[in-house]
C-alpha positions in Angstrom: 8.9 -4.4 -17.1 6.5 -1.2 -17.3 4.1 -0.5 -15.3 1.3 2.4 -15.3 0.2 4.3 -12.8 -3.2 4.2 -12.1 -3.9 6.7 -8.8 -2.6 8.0 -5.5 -2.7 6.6 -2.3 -4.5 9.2 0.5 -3.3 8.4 4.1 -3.9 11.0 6.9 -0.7 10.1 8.4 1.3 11.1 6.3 4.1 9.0 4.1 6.8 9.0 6.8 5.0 6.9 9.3 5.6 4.1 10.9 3.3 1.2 9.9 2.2 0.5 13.1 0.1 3.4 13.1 -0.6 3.3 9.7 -3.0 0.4 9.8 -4.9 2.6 12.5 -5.9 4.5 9.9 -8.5 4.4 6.5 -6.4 5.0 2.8 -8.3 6.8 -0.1 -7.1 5.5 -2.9 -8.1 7.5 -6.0 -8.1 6.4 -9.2 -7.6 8.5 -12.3 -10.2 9.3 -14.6 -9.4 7.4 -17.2 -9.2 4.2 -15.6 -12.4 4.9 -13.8 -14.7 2.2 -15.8 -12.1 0.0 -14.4 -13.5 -0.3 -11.2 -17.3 -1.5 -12.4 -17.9 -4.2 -9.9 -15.6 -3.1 -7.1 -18.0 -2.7 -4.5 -18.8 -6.4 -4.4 -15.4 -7.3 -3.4 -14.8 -7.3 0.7 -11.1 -7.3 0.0 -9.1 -6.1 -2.8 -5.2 -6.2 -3.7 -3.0 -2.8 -3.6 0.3 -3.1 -5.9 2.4 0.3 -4.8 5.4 2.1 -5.0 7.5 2.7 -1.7 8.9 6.0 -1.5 12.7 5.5 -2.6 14.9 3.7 -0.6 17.4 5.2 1.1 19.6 1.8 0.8 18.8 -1.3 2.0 20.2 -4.4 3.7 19.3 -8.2 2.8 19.4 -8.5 6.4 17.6 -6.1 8.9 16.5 -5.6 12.5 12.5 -6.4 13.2 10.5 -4.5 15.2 10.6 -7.2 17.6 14.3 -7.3 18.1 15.3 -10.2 16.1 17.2 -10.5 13.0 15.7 -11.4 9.5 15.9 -10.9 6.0 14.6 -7.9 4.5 11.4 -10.0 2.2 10.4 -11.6 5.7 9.8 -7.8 7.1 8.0 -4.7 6.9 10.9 -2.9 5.9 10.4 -0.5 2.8 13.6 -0.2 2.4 14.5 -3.3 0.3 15.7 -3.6 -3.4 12.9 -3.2 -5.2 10.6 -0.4 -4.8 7.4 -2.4 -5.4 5.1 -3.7 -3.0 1.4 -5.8 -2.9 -0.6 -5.9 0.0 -4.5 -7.2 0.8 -6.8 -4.7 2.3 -10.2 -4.7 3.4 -12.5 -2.3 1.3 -14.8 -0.4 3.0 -16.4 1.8 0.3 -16.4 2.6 -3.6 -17.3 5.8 -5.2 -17.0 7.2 -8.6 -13.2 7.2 -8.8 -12.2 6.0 -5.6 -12.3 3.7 -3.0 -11.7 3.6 0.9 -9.4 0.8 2.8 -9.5 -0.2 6.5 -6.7 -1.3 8.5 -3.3 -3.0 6.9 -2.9 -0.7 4.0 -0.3 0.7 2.6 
């Protein structure tokens, strides 16, 4: 499989964060230029759909310790530290410009 790159995620917080208060904050995502026309329409959508790349993984486990204290595997967590470095997640859009868009709360 290939995939292609089509921006940057913006979040004030940094990449190291935990994702608790990461879904405090708003994400810029910018798109690049030349996928720009891409996003005709956007604006008319309340949520949209984020496919990303972790950072990579140090490692991981199949099995992992939640926040909560129990144990679970590593596709029923948060963890980014899982076998593949791919990851989708559903976030509400707040506003579209030119090439880029803001996200509220549960974003990557």
């Amino acid at each position: 499989m290939q995939l292609t790159e089509i921006g940057k995620v913006e979040k004030p917080c940094g990449s190291a964060a935990d994702h608790f208060r990461m879904r405090e904050k708003k994400s810029h995502i910018l798109i690049y230029e030349n996928f720009a026309e891409g996003m005709y329409g956007l604006g008319e959508s309340k949520h949209i759909q984020v496919l990303f790349g972790f950072h990579p993984p140090r490692g991981f486990a199949l099995k992992c310790l939640t926040d909560c204290g129990d144990i679970k595997g590593v596709f029923a967590t948060l963890s980014p530290e899982r076998p593949s470095p791919l990851g989708v997640t559903t976030v509400e859009l707040v506003g579209v410009e030119k090439t880029s868009c803001t996200c509220g709360d549960w974003t990557p």
